[in-house]
Structures are given as structure tokens and as C-alpha cells.
N, C-alpha and C positions, 0 to 999 in steps of 0.2 A: 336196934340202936336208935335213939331217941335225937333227935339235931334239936339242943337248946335253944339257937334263935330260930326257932320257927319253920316256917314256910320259907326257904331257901331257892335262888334261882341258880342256879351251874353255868359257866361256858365250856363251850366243848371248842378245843381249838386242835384241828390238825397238824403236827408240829414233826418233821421229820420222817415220813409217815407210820407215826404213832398218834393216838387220840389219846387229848390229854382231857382231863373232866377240873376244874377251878370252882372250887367254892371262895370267891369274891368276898364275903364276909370275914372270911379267915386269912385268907392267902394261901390255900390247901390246894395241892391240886394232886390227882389220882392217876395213874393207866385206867383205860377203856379195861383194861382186865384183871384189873385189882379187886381182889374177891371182899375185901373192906373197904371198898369205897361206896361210902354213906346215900350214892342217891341210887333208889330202889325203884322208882315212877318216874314216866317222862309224859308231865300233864300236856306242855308247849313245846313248842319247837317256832323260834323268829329267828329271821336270817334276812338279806336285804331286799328279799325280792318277796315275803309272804309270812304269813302268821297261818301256824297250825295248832291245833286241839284236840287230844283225844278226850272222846265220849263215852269209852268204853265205860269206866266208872261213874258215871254221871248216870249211863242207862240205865247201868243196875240200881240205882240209887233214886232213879223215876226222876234224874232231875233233867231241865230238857235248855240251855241256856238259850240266849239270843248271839246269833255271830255275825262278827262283821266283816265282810268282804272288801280288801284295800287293791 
């Protein structure tokens, strides 16, 4: 499934305790276990205390970024 606009960012909000996933561009929002919900890679992860990144795809890919530590 292709997402039209792009490179899209999700929030994930704990709501009742169910995880809900929000595409913000839309006004869409999914379960944590909905087998069509569109976001398939979690590049980032910010929350108010840190910034994460996976690299896993960047490795395979020989790319090596620069990161900043807050």
C-alpha cells in the first residue's frame, strides 16, 4: 500500500489501554492490531524525555548518519 503524501509521521497515543496509531495528515487513526494499518517501519521514536533511531536499515544500506544526543 502506497501512502500518497509521502513520508508520513504517526502518533501513538495510549488511550484506555488500547494503542491507538493517528496519521495526523488525515485524521485516521488505527488499533495497535489492525492488520491494515498503513505504517509498516518505525524509523523514530520522540517522546519528552529522548529521540531514538533505528539503524537497522541505514546498515544494510552502508548509510552511517551523524546523531545527536539531547
Amino acid at each position: 500500500m502506497a501512502i500518497p503524501e509521502g513520508i508520513t509521521a504517526y502518533t501513538v497515543v495510549l488511550e484506555d489501554n488500547k494503542t491507538w496509531i493517528w496519521n495526523a495528515m488525515k485524521g485516521e487513526k488505527y488499533s495497535s492490531m489492525d492488520p491494515f494499518c498503513p505504517l509498516v517501519n518505525v524509523g523514530c521514536l520522540i517522546n519528552q524525555d529522548n529521540v531514538s533511531e533505528s539503524i537497522t536499515d541505514m546498515i544494510h544500506a552502508n548509510l552511517f548518519p551523524e546523531f545527536f544526543v539531547f
